[in-house]
CHARMM-style PDB file with segment names, atoms N, HN, CA, C and O in Angstrom:
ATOM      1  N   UNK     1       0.847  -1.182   0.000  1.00  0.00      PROA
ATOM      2  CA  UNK     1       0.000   0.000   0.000  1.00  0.00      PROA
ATOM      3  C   UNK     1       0.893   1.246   0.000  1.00  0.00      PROA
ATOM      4  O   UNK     1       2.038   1.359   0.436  1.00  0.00      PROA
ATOM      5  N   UNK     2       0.063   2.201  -0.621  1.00  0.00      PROA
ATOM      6  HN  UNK     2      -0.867   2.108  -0.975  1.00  0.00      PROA
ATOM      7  CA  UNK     2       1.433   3.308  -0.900  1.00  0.00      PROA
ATOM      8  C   UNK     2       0.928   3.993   0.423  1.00  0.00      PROA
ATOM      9  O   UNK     2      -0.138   3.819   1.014  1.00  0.00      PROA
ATOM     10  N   UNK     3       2.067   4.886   0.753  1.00  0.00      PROA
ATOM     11  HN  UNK     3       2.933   5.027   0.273  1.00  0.00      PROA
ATOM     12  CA  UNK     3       2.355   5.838   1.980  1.00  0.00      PROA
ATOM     13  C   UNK     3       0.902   6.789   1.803  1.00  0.00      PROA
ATOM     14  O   UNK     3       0.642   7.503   0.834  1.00  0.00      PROA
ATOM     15  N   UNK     4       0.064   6.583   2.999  1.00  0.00      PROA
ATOM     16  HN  UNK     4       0.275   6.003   3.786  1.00  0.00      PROA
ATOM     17  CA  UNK     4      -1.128   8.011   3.331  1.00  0.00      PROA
ATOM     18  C   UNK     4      -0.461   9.051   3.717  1.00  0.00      PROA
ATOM     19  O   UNK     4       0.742   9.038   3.980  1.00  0.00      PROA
ATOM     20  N   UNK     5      -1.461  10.369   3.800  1.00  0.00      PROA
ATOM     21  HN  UNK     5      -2.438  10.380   3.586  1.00  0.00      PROA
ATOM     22  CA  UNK     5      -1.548  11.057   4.369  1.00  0.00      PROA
ATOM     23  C   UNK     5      -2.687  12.113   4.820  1.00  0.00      PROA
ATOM     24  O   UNK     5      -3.398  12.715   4.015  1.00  0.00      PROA
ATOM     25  N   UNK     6      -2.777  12.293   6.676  1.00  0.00      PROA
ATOM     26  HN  UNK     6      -2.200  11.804   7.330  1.00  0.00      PROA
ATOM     27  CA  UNK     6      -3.615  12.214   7.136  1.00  0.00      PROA
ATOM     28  C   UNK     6      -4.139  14.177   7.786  1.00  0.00      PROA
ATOM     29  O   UNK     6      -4.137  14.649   8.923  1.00  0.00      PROA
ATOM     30  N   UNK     7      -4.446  14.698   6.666  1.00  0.00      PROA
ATOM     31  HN  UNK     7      -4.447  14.315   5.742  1.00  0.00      PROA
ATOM     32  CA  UNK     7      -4.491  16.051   6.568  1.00  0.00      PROA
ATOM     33  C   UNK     7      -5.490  16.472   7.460  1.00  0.00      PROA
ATOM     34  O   UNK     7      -6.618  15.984   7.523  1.00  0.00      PROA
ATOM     35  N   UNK     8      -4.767  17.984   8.596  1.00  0.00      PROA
ATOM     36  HN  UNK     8      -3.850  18.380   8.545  1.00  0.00      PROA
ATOM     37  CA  UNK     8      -6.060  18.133   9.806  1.00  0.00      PROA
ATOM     38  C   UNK     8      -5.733  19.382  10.026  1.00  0.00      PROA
ATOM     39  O   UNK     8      -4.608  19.755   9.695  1.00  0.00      PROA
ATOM     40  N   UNK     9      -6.580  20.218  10.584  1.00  0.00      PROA
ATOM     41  HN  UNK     9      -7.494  19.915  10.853  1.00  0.00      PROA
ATOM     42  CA  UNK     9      -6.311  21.467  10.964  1.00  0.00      PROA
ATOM     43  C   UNK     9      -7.022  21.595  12.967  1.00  0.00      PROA
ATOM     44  O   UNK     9      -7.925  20.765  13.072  1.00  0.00      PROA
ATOM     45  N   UNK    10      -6.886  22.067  13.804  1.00  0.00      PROA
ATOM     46  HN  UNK    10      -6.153  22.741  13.718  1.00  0.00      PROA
ATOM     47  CA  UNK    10      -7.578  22.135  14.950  1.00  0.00      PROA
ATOM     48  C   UNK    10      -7.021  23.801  15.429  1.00  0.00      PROA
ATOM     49  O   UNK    10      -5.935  24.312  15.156  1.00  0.00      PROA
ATOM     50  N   UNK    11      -7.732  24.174  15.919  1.00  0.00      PROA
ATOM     51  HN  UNK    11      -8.615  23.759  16.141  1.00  0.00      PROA
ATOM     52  CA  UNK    11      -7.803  25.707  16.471  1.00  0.00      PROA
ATOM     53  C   UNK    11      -9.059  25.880  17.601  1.00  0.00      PROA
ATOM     54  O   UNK    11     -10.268  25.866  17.372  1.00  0.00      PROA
ATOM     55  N   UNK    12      -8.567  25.998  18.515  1.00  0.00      PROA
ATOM     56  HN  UNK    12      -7.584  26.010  18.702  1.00  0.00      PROA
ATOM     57  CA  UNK    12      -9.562  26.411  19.539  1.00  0.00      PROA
ATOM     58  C   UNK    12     -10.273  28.199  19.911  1.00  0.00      PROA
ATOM     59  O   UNK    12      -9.383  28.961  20.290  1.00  0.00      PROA
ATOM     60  N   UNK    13     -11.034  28.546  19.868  1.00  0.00      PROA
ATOM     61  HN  UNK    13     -11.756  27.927  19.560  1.00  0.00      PROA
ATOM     62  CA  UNK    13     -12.029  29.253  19.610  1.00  0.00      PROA
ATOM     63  C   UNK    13     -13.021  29.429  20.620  1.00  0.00      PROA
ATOM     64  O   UNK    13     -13.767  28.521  20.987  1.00  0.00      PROA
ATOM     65  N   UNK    14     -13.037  30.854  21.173  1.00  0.00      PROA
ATOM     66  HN  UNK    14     -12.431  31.592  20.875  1.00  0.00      PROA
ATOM     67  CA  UNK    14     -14.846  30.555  22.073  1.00  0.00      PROA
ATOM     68  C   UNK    14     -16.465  29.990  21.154  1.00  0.00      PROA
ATOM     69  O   UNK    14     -16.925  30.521  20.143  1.00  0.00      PROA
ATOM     70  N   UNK    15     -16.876  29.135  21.692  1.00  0.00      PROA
ATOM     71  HN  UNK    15     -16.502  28.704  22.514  1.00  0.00      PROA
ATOM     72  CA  UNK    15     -18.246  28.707  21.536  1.00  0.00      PROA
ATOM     73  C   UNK    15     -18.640  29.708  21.018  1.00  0.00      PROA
ATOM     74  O   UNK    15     -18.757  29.723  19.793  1.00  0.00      PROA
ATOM     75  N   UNK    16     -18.923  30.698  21.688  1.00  0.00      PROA
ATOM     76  HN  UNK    16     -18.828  30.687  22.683  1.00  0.00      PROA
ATOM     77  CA  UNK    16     -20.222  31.863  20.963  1.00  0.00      PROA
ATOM     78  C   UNK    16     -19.618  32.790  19.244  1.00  0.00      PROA
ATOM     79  O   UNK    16     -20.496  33.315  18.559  1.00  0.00      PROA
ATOM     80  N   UNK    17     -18.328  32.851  18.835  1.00  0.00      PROA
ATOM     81  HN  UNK    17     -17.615  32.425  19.392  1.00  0.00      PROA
ATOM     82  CA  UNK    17     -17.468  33.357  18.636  1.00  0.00      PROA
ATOM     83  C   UNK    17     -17.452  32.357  17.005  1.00  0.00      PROA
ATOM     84  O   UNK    17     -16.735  32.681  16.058  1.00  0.00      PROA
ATOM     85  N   UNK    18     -18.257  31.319  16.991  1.00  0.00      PROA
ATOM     86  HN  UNK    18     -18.839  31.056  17.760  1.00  0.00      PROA
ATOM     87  CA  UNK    18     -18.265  30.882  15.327  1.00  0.00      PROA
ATOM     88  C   UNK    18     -19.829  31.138  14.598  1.00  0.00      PROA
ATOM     89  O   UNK    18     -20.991  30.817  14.846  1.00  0.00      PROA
ATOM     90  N   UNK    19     -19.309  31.690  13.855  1.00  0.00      PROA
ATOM     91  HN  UNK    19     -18.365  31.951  13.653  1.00  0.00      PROA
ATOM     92  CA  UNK    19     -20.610  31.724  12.822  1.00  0.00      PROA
ATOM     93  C   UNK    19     -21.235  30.404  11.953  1.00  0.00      PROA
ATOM     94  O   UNK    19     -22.347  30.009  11.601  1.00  0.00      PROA
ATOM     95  N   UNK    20     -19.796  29.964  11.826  1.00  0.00      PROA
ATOM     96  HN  UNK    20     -18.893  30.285  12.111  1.00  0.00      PROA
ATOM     97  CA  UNK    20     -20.073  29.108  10.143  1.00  0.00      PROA
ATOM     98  C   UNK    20     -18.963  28.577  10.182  1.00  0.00      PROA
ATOM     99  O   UNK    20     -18.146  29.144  10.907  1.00  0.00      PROA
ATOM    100  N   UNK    21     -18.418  27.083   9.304  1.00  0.00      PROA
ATOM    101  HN  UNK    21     -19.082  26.623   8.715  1.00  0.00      PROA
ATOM    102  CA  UNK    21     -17.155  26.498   9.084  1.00  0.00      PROA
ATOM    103  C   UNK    21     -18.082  25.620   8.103  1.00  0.00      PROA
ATOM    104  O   UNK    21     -19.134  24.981   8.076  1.00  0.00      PROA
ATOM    105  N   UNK    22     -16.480  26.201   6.952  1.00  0.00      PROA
ATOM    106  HN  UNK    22     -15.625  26.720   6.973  1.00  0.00      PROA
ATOM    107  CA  UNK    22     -16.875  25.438   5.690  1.00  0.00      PROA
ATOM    108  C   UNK    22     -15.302  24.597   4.970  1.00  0.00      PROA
ATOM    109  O   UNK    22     -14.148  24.992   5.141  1.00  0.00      PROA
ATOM    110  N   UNK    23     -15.602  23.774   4.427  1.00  0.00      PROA
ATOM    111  HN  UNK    23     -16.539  23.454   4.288  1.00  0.00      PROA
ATOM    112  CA  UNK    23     -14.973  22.733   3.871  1.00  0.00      PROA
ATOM    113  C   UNK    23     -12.990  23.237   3.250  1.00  0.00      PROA
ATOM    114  O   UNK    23     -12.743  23.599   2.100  1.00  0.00      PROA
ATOM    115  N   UNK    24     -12.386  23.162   3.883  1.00  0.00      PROA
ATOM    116  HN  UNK    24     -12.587  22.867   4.817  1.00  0.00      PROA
ATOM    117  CA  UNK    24     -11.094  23.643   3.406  1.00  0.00      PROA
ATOM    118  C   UNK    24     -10.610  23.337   2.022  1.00  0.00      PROA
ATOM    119  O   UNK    24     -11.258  22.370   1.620  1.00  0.00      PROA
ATOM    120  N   UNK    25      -9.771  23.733   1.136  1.00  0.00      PROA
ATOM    121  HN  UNK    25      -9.245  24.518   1.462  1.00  0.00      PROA
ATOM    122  CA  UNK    25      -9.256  23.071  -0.178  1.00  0.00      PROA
ATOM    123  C   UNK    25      -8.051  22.285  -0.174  1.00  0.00      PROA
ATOM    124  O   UNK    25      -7.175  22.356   0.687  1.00  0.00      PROA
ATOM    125  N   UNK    26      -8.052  21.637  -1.039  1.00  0.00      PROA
ATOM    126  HN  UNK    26      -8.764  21.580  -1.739  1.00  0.00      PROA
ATOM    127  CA  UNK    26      -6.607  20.677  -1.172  1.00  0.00      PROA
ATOM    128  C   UNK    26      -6.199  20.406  -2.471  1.00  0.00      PROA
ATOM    129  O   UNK    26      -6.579  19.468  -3.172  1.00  0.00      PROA
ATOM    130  N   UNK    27      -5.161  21.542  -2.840  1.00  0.00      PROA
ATOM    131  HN  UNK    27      -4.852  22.304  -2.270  1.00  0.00      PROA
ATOM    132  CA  UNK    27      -5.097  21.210  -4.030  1.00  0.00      PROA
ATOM    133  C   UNK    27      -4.025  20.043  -4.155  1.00  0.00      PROA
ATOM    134  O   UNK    27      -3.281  19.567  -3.297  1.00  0.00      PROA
ATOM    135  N   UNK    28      -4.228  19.659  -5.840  1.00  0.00      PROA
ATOM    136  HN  UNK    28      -4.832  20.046  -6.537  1.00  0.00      PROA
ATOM    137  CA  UNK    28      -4.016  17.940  -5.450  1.00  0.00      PROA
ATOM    138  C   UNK    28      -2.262  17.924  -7.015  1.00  0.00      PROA
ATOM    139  O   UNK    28      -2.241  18.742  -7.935  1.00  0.00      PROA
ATOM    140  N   UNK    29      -1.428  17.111  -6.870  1.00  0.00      PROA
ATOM    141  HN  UNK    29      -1.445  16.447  -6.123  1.00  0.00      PROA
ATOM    142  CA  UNK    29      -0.428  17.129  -7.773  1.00  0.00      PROA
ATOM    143  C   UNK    29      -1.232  17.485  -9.372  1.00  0.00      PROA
ATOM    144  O   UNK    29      -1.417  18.532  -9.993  1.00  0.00      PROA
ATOM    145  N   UNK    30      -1.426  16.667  -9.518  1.00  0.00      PROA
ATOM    146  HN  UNK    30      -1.277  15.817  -9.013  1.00  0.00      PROA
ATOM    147  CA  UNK    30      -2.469  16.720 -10.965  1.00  0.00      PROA
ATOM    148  C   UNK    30      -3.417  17.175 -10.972  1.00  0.00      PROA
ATOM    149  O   UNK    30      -4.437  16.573 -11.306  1.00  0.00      PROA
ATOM    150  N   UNK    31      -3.379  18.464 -10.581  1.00  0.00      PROA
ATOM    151  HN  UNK    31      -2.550  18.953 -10.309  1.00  0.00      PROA
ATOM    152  CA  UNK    31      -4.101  19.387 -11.132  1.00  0.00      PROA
ATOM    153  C   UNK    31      -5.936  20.074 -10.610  1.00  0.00      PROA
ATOM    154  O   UNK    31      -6.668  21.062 -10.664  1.00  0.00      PROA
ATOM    155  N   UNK    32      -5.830  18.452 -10.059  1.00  0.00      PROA
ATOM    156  HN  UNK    32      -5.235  17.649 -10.015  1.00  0.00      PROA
ATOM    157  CA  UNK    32      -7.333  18.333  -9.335  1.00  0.00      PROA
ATOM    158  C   UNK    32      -7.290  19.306  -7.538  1.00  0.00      PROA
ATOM    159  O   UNK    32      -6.417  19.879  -6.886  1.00  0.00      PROA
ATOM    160  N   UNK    33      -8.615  19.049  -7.383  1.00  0.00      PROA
ATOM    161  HN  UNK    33      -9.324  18.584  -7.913  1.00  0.00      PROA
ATOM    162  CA  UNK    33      -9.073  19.501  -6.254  1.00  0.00      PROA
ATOM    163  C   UNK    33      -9.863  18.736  -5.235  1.00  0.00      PROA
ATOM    164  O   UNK    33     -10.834  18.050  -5.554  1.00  0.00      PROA
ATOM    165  N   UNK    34      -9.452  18.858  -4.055  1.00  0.00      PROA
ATOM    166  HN  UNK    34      -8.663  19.416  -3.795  1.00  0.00      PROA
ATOM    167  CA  UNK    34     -10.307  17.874  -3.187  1.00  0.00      PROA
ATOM    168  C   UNK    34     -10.506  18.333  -2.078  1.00  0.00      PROA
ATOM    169  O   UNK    34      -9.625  19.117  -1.725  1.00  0.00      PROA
ATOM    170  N   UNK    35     -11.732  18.087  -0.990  1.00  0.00      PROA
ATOM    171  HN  UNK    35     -12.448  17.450  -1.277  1.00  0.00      PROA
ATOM    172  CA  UNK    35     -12.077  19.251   0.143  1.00  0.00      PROA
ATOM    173  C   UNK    35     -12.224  18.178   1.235  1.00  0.00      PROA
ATOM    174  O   UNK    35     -12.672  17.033   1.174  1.00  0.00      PROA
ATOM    175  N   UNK    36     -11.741  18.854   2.198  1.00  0.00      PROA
ATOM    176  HN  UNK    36     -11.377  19.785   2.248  1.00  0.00      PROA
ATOM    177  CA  UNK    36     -11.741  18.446   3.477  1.00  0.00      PROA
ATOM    178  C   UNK    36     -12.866  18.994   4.347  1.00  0.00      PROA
ATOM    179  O   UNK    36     -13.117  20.187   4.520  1.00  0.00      PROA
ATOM    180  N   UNK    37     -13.589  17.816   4.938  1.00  0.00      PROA
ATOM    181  HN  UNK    37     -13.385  16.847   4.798  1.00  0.00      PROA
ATOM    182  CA  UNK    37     -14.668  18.577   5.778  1.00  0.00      PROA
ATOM    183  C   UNK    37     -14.026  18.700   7.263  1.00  0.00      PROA
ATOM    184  O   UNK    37     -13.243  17.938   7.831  1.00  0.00      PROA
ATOM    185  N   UNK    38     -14.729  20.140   7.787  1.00  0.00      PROA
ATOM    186  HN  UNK    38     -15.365  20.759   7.325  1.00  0.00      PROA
ATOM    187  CA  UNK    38     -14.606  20.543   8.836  1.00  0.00      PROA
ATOM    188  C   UNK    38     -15.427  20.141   9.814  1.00  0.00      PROA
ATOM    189  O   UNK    38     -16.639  20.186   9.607  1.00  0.00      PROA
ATOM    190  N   UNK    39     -14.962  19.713  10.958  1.00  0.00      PROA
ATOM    191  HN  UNK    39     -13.977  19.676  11.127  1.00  0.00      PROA
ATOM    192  CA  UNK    39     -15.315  19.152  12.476  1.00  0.00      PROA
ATOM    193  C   UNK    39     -15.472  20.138  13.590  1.00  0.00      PROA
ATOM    194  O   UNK    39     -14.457  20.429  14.222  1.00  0.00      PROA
ATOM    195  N   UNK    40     -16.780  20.770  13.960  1.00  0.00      PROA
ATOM    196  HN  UNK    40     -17.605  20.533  13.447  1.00  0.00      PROA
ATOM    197  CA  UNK    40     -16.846  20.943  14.849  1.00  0.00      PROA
ATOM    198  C   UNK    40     -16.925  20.195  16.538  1.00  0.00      PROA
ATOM    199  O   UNK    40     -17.924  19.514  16.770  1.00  0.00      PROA
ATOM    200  N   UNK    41     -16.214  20.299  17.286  1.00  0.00      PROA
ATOM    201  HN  UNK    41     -15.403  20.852  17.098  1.00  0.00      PROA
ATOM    202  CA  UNK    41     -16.067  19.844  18.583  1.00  0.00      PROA
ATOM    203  C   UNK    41     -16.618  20.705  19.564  1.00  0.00      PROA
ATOM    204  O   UNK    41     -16.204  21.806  19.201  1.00  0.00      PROA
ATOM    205  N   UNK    42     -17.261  20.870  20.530  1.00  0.00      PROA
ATOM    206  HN  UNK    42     -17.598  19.975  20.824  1.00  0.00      PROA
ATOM    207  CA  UNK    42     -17.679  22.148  22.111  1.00  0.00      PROA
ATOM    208  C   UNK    42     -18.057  20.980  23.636  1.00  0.00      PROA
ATOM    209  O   UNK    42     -18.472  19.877  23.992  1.00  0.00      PROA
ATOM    210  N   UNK    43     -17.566  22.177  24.022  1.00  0.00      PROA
ATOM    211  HN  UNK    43     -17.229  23.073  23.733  1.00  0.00      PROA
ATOM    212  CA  UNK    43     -17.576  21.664  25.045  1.00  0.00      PROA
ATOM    213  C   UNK    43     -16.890  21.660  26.871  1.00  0.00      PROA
ATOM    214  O   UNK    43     -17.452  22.235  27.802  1.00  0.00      PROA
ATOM    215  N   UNK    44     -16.089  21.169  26.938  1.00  0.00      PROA
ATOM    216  HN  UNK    44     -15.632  20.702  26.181  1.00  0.00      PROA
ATOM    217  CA  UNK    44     -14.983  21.341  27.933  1.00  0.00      PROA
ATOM    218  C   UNK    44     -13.964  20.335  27.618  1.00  0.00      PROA
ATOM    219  O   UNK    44     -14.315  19.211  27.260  1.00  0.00      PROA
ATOM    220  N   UNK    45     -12.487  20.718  27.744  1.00  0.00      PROA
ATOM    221  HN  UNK    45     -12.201  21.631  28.035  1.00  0.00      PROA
ATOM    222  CA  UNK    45     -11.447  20.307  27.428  1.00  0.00      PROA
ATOM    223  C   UNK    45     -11.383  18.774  27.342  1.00  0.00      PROA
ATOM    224  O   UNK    45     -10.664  18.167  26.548  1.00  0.00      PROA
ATOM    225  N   UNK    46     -12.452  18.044  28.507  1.00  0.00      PROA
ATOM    226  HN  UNK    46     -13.036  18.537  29.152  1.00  0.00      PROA
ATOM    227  CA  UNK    46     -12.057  16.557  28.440  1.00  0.00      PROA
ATOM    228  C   UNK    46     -13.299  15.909  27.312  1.00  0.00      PROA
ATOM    229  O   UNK    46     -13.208  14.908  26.601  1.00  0.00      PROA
ATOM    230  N   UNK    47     -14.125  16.600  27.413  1.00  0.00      PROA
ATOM    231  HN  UNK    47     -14.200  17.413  27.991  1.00  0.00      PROA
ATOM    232  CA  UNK    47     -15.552  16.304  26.406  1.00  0.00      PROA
ATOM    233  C   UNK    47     -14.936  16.384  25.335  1.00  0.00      PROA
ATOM    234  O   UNK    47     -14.991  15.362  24.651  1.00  0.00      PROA
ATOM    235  N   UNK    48     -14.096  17.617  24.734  1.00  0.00      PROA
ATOM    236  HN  UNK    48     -14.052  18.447  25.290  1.00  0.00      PROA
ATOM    237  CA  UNK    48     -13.326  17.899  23.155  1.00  0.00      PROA
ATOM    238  C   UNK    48     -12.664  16.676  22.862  1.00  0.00      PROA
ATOM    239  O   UNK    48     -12.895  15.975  21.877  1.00  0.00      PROA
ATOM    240  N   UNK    49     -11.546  16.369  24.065  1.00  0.00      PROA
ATOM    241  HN  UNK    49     -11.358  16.939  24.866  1.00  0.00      PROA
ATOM    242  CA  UNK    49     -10.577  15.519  23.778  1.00  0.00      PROA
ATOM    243  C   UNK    49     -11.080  13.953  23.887  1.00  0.00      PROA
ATOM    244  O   UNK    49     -10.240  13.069  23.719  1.00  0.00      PROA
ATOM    245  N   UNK    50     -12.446  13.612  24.168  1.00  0.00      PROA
ATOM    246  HN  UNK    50     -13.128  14.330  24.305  1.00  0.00      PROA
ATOM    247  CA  UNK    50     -13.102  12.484  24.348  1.00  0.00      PROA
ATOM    248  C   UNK    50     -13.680  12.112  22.938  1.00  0.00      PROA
ATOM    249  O   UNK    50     -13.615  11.118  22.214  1.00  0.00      PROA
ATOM    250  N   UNK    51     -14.349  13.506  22.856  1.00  0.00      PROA
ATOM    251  HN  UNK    51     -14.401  14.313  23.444  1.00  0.00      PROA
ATOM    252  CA  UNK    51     -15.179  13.304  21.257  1.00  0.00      PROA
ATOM    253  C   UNK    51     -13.982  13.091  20.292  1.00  0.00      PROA
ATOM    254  O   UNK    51     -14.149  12.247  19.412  1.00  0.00      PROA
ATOM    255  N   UNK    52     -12.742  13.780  20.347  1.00  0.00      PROA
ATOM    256  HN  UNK    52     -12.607  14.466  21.062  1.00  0.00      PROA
ATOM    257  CA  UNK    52     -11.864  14.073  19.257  1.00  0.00      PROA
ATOM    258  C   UNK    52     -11.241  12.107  19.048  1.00  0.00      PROA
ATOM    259  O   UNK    52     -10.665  11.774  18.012  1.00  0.00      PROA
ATOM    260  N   UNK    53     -11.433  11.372  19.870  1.00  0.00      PROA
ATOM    261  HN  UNK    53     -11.901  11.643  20.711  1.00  0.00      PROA
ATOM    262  CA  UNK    53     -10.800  10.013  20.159  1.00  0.00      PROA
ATOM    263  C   UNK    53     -11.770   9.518  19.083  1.00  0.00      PROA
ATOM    264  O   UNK    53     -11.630   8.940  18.005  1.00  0.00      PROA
ATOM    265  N   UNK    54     -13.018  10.058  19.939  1.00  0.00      PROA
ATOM    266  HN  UNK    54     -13.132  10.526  20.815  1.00  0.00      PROA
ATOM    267  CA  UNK    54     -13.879   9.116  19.074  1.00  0.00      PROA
ATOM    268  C   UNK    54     -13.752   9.137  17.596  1.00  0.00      PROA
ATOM    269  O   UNK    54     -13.727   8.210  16.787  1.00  0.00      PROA
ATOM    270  N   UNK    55     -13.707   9.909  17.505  1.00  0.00      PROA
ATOM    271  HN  UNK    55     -13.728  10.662  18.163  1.00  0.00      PROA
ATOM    272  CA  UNK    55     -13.887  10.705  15.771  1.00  0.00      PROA
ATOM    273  C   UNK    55     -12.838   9.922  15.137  1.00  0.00      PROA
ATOM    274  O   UNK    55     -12.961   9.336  14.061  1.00  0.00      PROA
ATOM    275  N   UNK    56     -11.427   9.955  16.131  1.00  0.00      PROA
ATOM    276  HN  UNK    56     -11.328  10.430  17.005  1.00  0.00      PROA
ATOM    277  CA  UNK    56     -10.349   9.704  15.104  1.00  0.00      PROA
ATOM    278  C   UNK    56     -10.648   7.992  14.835  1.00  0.00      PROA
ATOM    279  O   UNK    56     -10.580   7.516  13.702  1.00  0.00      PROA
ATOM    280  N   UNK    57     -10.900   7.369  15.750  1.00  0.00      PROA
ATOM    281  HN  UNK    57     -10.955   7.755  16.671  1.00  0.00      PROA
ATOM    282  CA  UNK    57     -11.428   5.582  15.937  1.00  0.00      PROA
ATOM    283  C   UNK    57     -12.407   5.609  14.568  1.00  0.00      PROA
ATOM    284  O   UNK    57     -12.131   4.728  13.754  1.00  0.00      PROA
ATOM    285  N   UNK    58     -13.208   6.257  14.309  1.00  0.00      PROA
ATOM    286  HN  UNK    58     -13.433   6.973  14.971  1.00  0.00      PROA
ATOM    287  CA  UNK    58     -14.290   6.153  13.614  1.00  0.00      PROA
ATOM    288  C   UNK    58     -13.924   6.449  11.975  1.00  0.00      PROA
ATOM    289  O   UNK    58     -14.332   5.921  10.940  1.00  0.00      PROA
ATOM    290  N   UNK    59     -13.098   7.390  12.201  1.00  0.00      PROA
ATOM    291  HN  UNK    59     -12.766   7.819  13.041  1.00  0.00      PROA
ATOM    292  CA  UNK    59     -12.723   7.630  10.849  1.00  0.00      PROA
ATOM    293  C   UNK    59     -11.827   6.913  10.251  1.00  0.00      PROA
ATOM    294  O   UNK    59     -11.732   7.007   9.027  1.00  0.00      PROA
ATOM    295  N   UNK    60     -10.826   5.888  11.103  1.00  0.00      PROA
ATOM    296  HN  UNK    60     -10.903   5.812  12.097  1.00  0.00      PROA
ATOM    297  CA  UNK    60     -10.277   4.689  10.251  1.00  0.00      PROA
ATOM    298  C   UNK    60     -10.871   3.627  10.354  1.00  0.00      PROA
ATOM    299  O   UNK    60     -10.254   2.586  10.128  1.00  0.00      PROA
ATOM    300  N   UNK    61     -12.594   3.590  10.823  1.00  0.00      PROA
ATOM    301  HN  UNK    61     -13.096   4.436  11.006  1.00  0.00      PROA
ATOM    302  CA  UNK    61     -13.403   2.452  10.580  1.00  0.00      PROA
ATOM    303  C   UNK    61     -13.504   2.985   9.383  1.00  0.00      PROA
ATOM    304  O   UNK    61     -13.173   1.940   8.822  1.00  0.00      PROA
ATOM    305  N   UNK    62     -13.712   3.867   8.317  1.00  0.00      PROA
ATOM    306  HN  UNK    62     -13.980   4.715   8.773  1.00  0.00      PROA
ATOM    307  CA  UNK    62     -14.414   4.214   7.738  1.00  0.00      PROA
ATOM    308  C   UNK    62     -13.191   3.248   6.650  1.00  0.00      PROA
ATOM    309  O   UNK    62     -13.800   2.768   5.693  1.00  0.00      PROA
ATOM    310  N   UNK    63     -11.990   2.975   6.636  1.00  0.00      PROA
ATOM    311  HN  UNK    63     -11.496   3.364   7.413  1.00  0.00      PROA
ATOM    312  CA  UNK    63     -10.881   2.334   5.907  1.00  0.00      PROA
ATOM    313  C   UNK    63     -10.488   1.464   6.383  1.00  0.00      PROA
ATOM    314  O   UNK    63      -9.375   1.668   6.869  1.00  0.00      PROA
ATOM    315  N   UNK    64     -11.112  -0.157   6.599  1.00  0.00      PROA
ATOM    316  HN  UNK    64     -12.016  -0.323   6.204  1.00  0.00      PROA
ATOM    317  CA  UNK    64     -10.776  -1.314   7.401  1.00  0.00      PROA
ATOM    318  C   UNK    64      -9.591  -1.633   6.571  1.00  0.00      PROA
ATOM    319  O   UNK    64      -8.574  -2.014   7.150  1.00  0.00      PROA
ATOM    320  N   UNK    65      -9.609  -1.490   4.948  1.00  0.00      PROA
ATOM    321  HN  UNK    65     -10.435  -1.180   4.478  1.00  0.00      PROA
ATOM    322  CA  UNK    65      -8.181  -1.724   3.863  1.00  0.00      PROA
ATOM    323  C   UNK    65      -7.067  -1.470   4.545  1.00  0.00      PROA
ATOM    324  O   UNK    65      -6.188  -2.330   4.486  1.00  0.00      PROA
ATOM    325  N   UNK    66      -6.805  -0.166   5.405  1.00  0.00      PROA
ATOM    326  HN  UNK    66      -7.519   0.532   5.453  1.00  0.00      PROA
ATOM    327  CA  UNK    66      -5.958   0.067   5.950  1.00  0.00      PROA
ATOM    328  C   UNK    66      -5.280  -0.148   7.369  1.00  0.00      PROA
ATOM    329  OT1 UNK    66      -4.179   0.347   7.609  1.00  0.00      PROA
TER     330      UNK     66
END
């Protein structure tokens, strides 16, 4: 299997203080384009870092291949 890679951004932010979060870009060698969806998390530091586990567990269910 060729080498992944596992593209992320995280920034913490007050709760009241987001409007909106939309899909980042990735531009790709050849020419193409591909978007990364954005994850909102709230909460308190151990709730963030609880949900953020989960998420990451879940999202390499989403690739048992790997």
């Amino acid at each position: 299997m060729a080498n992944l890679v596992l593209v992320y951004g995280m920034r913490l932010l007050p709760a009241d203080e987001i409007s909106g979060v939309e899909a980042a870009p990735i531009a790709l060698k050849n020419g193409n384009e591909a978007q990364v969806t954005m994850h909102v998390l709230e909460g308190s530091r151990e709730s963030i870092e609880s949900q953020l586990r989960t998420s990451i567990d879940a999202f390499f269910d989403f690739y048992p291949e790997i």
